[in-house]
N, CA, C and O atoms as CSV, one atom per row, in Angstrom:
chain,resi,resn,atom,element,x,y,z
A,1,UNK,N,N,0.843,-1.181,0.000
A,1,UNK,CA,C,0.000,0.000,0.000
A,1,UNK,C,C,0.888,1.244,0.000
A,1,UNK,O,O,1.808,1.458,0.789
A,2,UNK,N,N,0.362,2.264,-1.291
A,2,UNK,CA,C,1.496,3.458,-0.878
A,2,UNK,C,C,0.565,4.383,-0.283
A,2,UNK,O,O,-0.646,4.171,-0.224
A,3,UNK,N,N,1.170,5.459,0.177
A,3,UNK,CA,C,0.190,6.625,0.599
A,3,UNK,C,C,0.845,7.884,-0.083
A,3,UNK,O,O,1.984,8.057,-0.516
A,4,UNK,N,N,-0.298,8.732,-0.032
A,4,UNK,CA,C,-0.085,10.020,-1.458
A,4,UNK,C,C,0.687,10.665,-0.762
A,4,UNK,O,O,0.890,10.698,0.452
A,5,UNK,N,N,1.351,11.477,-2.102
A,5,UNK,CA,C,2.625,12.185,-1.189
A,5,UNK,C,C,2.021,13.280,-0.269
A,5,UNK,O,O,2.630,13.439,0.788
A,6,UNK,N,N,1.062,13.971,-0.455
A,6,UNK,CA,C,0.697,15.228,0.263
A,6,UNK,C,C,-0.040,14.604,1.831
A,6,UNK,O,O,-0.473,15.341,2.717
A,7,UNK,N,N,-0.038,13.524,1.858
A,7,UNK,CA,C,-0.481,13.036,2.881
A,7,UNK,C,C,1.039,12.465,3.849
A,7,UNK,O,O,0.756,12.325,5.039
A,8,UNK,N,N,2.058,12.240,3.621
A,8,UNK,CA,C,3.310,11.990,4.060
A,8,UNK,C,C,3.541,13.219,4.302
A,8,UNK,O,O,4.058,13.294,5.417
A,9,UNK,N,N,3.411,14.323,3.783
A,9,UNK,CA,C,3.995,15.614,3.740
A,9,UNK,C,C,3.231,16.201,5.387
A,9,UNK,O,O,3.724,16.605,6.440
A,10,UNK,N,N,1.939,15.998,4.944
A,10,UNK,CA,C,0.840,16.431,6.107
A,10,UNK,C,C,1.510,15.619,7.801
A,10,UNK,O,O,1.687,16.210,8.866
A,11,UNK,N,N,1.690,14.505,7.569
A,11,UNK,CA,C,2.419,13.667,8.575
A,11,UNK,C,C,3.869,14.308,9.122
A,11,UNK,O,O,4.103,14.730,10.254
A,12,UNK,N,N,4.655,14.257,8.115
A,12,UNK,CA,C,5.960,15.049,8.516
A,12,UNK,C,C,5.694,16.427,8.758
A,12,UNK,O,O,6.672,17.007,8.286
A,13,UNK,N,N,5.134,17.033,9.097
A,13,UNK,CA,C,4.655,18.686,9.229
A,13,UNK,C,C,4.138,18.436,10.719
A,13,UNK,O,O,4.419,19.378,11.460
A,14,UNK,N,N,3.485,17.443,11.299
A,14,UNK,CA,C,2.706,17.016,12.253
A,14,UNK,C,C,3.897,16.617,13.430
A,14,UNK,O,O,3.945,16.921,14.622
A,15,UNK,N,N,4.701,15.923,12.704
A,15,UNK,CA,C,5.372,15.145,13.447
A,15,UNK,C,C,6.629,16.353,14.147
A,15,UNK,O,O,6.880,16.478,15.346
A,16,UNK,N,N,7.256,17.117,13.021
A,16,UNK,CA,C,8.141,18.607,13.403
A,16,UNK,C,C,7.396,19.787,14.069
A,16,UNK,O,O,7.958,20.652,14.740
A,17,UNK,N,N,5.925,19.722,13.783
A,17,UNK,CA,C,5.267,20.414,15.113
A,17,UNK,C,C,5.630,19.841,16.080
A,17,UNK,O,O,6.367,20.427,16.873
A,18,UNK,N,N,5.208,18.473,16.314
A,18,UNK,CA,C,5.220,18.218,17.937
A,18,UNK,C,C,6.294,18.558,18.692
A,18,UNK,O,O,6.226,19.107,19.791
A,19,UNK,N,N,7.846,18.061,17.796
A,19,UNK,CA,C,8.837,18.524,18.734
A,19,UNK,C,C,8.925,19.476,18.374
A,19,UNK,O,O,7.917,19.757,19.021
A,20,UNK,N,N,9.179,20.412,17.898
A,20,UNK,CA,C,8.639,21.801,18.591
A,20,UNK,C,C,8.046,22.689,19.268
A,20,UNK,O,O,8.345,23.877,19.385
A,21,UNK,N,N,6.997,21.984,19.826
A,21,UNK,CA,C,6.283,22.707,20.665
A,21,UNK,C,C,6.791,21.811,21.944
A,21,UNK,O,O,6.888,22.483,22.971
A,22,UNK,N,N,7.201,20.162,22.106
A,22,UNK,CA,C,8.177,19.979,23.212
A,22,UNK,C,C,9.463,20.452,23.617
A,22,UNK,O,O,9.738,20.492,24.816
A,23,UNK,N,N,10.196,20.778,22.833
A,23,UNK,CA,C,11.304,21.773,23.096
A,23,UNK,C,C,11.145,22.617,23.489
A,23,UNK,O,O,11.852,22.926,24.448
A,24,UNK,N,N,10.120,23.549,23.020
A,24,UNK,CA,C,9.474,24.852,23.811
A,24,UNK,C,C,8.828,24.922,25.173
A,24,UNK,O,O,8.837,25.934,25.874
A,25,UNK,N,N,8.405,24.058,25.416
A,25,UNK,CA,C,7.871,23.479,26.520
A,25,UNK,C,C,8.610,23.474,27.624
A,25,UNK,O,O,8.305,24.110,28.633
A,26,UNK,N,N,10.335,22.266,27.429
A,26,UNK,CA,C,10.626,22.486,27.885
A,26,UNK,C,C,11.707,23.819,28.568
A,26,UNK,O,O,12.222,24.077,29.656
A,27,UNK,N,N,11.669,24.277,27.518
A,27,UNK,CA,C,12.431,25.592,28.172
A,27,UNK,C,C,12.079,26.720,27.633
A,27,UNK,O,O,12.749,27.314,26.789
A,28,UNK,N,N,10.549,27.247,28.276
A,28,UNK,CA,C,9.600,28.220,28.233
A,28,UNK,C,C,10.010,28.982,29.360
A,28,UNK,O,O,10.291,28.519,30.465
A,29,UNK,N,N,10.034,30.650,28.881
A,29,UNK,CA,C,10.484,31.415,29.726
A,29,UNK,C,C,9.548,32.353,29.502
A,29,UNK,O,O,9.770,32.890,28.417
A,30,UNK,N,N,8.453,32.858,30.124
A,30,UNK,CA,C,7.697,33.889,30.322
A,30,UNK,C,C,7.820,35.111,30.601
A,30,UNK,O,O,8.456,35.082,31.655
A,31,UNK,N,N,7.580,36.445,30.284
A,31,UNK,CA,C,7.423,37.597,30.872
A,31,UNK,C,C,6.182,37.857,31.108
A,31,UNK,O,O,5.253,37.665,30.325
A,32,UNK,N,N,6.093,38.472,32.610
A,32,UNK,CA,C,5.129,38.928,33.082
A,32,UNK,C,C,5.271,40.159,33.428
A,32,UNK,O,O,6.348,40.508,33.911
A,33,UNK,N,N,3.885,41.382,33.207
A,33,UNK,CA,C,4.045,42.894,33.696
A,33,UNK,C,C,2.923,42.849,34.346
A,33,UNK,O,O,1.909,42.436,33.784
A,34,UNK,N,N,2.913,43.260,35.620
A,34,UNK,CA,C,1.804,44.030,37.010
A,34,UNK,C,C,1.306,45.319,35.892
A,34,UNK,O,O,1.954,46.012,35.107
A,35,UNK,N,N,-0.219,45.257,36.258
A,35,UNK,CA,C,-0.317,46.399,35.757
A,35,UNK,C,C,-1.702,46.688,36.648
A,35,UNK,O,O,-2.586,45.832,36.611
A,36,UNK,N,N,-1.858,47.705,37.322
A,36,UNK,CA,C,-3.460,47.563,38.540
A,36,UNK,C,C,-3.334,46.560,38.824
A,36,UNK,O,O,-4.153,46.003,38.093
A,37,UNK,N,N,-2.733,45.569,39.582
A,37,UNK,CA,C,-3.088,44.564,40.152
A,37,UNK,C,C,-3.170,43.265,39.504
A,37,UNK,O,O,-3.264,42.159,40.036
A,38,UNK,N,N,-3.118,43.571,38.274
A,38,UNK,CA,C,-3.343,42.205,37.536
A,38,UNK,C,C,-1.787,41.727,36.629
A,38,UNK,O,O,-1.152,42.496,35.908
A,39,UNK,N,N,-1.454,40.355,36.895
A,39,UNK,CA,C,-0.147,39.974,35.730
A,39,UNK,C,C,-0.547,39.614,34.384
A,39,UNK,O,O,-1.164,38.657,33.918
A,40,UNK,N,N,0.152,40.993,33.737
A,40,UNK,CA,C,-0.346,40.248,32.458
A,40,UNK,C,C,0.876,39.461,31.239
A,40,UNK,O,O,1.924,40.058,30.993
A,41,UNK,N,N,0.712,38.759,30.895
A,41,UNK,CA,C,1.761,38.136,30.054
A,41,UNK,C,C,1.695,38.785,28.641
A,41,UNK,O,O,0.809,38.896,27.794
A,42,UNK,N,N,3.232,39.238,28.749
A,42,UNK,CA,C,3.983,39.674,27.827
A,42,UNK,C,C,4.578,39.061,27.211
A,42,UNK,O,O,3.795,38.295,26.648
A,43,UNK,N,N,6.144,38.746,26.726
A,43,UNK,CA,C,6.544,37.424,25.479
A,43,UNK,C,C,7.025,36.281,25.881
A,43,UNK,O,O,7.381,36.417,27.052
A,44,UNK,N,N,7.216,35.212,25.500
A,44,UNK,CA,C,7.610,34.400,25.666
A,44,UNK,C,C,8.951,33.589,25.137
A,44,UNK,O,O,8.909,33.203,23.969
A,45,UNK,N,N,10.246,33.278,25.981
A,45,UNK,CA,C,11.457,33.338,24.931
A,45,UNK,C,C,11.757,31.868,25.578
A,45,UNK,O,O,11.316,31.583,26.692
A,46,UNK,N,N,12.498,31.001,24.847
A,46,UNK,CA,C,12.881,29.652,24.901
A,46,UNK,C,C,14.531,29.937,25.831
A,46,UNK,O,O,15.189,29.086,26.430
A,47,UNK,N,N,14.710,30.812,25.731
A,47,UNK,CA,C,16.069,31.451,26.636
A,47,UNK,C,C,16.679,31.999,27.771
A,47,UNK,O,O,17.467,32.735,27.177
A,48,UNK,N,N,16.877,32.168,28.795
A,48,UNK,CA,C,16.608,32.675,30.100
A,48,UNK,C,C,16.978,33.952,29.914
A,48,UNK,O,O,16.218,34.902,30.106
A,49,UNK,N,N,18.621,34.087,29.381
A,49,UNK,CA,C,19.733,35.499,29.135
A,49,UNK,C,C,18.116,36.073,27.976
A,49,UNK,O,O,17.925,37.247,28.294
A,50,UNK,N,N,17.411,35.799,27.253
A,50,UNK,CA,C,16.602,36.580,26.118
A,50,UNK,C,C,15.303,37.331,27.375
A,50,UNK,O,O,14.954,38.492,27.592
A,51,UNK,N,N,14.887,35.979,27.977
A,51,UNK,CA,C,13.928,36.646,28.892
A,51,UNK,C,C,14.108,37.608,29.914
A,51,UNK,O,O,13.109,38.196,30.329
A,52,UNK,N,N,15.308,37.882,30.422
A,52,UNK,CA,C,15.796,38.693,31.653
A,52,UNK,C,C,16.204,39.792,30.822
A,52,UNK,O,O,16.330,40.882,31.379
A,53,UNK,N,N,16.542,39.661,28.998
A,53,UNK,CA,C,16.522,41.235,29.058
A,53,UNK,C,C,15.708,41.816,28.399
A,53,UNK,O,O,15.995,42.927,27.955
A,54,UNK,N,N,14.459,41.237,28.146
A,54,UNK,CA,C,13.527,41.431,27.622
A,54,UNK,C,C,12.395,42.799,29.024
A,54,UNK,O,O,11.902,43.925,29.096
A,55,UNK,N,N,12.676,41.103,30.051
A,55,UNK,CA,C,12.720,42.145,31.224
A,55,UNK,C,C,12.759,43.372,32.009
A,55,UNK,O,O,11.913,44.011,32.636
A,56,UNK,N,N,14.222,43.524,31.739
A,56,UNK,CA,C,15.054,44.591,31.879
A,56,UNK,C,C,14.501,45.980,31.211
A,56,UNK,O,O,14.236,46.971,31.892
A,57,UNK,N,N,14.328,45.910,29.456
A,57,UNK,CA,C,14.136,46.647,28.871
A,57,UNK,C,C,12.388,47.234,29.182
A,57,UNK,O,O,11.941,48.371,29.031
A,58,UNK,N,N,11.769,46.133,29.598
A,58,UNK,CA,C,10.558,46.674,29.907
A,58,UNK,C,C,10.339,47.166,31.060
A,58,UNK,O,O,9.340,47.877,31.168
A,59,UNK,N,N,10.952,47.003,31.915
A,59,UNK,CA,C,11.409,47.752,33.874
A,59,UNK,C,C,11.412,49.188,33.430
A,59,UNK,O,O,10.736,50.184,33.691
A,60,UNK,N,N,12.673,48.844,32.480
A,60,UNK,CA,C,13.258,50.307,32.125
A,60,UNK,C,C,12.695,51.226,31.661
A,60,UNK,O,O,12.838,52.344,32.155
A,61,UNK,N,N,11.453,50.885,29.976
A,61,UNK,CA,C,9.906,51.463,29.858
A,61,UNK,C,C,9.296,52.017,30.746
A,61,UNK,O,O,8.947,53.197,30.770
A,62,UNK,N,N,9.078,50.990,31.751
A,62,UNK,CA,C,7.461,51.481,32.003
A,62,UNK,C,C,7.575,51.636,33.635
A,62,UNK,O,O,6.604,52.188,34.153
A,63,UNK,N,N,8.669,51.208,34.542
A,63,UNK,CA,C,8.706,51.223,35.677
A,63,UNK,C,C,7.455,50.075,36.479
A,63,UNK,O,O,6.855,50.235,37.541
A,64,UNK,N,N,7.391,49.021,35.571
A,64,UNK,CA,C,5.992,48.547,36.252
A,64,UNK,C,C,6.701,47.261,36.440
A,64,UNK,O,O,7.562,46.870,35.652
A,65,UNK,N,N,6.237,46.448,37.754
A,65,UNK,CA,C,7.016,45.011,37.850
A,65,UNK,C,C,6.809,44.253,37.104
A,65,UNK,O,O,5.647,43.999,36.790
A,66,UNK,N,N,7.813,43.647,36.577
A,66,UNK,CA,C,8.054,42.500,35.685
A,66,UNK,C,C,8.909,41.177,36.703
A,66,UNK,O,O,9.664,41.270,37.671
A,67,UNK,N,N,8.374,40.003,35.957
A,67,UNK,CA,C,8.598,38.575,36.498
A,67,UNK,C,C,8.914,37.957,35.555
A,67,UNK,O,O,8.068,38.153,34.682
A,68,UNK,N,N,9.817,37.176,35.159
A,68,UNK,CA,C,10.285,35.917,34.209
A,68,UNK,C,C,9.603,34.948,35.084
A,68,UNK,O,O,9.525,35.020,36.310
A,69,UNK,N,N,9.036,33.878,34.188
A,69,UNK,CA,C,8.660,32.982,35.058
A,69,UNK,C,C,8.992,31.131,34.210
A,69,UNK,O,O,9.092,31.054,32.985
A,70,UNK,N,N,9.080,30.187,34.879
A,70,UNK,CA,C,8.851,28.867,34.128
A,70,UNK,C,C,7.048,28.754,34.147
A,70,UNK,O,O,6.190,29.319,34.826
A,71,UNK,N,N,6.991,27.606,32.908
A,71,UNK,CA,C,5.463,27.330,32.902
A,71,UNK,C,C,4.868,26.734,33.946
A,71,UNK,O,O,3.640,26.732,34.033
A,72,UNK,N,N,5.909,25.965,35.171
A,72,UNK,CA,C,4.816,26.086,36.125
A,72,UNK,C,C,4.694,26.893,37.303
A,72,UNK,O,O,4.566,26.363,38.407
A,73,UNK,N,N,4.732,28.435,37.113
A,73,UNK,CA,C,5.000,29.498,37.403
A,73,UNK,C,C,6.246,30.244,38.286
A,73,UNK,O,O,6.364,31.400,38.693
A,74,UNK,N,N,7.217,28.915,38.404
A,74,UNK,CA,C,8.520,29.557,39.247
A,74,UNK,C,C,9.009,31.138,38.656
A,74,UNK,O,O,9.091,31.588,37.513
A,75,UNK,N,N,9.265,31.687,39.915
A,75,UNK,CA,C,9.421,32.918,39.516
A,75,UNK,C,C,11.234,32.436,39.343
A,75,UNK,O,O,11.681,31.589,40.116
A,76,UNK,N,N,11.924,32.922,38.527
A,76,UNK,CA,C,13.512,33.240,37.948
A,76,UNK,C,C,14.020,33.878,37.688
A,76,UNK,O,O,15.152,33.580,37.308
A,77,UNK,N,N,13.531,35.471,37.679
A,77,UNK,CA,C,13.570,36.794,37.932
A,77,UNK,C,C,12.885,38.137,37.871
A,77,UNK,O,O,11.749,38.130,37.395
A,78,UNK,N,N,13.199,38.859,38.125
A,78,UNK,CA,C,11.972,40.043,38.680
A,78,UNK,C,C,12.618,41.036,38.812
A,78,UNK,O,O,13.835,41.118,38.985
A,79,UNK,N,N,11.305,42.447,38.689
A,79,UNK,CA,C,11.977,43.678,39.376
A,79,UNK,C,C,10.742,44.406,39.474
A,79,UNK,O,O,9.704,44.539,38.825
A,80,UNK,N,N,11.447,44.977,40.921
A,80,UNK,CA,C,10.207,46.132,41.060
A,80,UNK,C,C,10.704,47.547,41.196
A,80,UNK,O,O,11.908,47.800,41.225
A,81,UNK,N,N,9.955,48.280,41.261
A,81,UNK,CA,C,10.624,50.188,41.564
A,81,UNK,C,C,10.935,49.624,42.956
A,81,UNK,O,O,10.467,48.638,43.527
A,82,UNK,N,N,12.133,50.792,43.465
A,82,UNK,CA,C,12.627,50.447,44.821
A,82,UNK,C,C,13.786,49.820,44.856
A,82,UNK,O,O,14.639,49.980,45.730
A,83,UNK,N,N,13.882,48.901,43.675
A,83,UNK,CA,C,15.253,48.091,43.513
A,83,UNK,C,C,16.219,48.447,41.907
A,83,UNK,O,O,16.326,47.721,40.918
A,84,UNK,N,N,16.877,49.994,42.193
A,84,UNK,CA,C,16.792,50.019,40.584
A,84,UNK,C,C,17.935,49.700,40.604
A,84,UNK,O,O,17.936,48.913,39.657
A,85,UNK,N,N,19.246,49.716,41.086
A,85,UNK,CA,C,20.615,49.110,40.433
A,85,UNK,C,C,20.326,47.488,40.354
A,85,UNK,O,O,21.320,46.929,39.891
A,86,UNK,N,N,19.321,46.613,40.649
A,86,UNK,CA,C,19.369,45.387,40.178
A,86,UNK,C,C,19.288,45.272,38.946
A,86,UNK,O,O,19.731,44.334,38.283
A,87,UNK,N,N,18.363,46.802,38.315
A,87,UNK,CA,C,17.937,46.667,36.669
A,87,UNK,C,C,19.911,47.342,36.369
A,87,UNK,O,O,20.379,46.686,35.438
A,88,UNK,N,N,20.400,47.823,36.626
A,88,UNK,CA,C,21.361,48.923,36.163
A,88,UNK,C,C,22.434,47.842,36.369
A,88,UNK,O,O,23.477,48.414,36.051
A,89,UNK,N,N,22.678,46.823,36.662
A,89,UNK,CA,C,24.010,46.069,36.935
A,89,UNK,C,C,23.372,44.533,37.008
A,89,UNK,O,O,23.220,44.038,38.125
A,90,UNK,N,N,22.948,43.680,35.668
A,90,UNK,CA,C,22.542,42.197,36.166
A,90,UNK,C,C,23.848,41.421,36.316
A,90,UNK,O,O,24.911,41.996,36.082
A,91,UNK,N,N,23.825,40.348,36.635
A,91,UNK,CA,C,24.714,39.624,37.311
A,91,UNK,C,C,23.769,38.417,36.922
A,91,UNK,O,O,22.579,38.729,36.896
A,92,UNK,N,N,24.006,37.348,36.671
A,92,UNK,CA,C,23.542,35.957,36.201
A,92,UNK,C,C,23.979,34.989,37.394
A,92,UNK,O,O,23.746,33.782,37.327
């Protein structure tokens, strides 16, 4: 039995989604911004060094707290007003 090519094609497209979205999975790095009280999610980077200065640059915007987080919500870094040489000097 053969199967049509656009249907192999459809399969291999299926199959390079999945690991991709498991790779992402596992090393999903969130930004989060406080804004009134509520966290709202901002981007999402597969990188920690991408997410902390993604971070950074948005501290630096808007003065509003930001959180990196993992997907099952560990916080991995942060900033709030009050703490500004943490934004002015990171350290890893």
């Amino acid at each position: 039995m053969v199967a049509p090519a656009h249907q192999l094609k459809q399969q291999t497209a299926q199959i390079d989604h999945g690991i991709l979205d498991e790779i992402q999975k596992l090393h999903c790095y969130s930004l989060f911004v406080e804004h009134r009280g509520r966290w709202i999610l901002g981007t999402r980077s597969a990188s920690k060094k991408e997410a902390r200065e993604a971070a950074i640059r948005a501290f630096q915007r808007a003065r509003l707290p930001v959180e990196v987080r993992l997907d099952d919500g560990t916080v991995v870094f942060g900033l709030r007003a009050g703490y500004p040489n943490v934004a002015a000097n990171p350290t890893e």
